[in-house]
Structures are given as structure tokens and as C-alpha cells.
N, C-alpha and C positions, 0 to 999 in steps of 0.2 A: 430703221436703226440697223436692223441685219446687214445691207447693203452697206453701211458707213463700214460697219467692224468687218464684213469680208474684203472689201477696197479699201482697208485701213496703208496700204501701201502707195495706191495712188490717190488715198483722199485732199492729199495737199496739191495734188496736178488738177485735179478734176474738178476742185473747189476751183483753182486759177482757171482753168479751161471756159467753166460754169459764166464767172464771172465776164470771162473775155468775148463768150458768146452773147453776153446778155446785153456788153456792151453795143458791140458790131449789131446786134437786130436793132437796139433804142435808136443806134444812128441812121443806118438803111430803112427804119418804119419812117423816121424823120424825112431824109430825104422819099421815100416814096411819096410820102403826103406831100411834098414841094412838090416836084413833076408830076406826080398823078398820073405815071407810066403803068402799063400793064407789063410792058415788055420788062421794063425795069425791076418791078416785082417779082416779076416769073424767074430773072436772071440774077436776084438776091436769094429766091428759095432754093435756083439749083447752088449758089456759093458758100450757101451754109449748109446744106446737105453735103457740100465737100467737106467745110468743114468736121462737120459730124461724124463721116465716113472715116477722115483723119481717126479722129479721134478715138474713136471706136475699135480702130486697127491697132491702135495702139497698146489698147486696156489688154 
């Protein structure tokens, strides 16, 4: 709860952030289970670790 009320400013971006990330891994877990890539995995965790980084910079 502390966390909501001190990011009460970006709690509406980060709730949208939340959501947009959770979507982008459901879809990339999906496709990872199709191909069954390692490399493709490896190359999902560094794109959402941008992502993250993004986001992070931002707060």
C-alpha cells in the first residue's frame, strides 16, 4: 500500500506499463512454447529487460 500512495503520481502509468508488460510476456511465453527456441527465450528476456530499464528510467 505504501508503494501505491508514494507513486500515487505514476500509479495510472505503471498500472498501464503493468498491464502492457504482462501482456508482451503471455504472448512471447506463447510463442516460446511454439518454437521451443533457447535463443529465442534468451532474446525475449534481454527485450523485456529493456523494456524494464525503460521504465524504471522513467519513474
Amino acid at each position: 500500500m505504501e508503494y501505491v500512495i508514494f507513486h500515487e503520481k505514476c500509479a495510472s502509468f505503471s498500472l498501464a506499463m503493468e498491464s502492457v508488460i504482462l501482456q508482451r510476456a503471455r504472448m512471447y511465453i506463447g510463442l516460446g512454447f511454439l518454437l521451443k527456441s533457447n535463443t529465442f527465450c534468451f532474446r525475449t528476456v534481454l527485450a523485456m529487460q529493456r523494456v524494464q530499464h525503460r521504465y524504471e528510467t522513467f519513474k
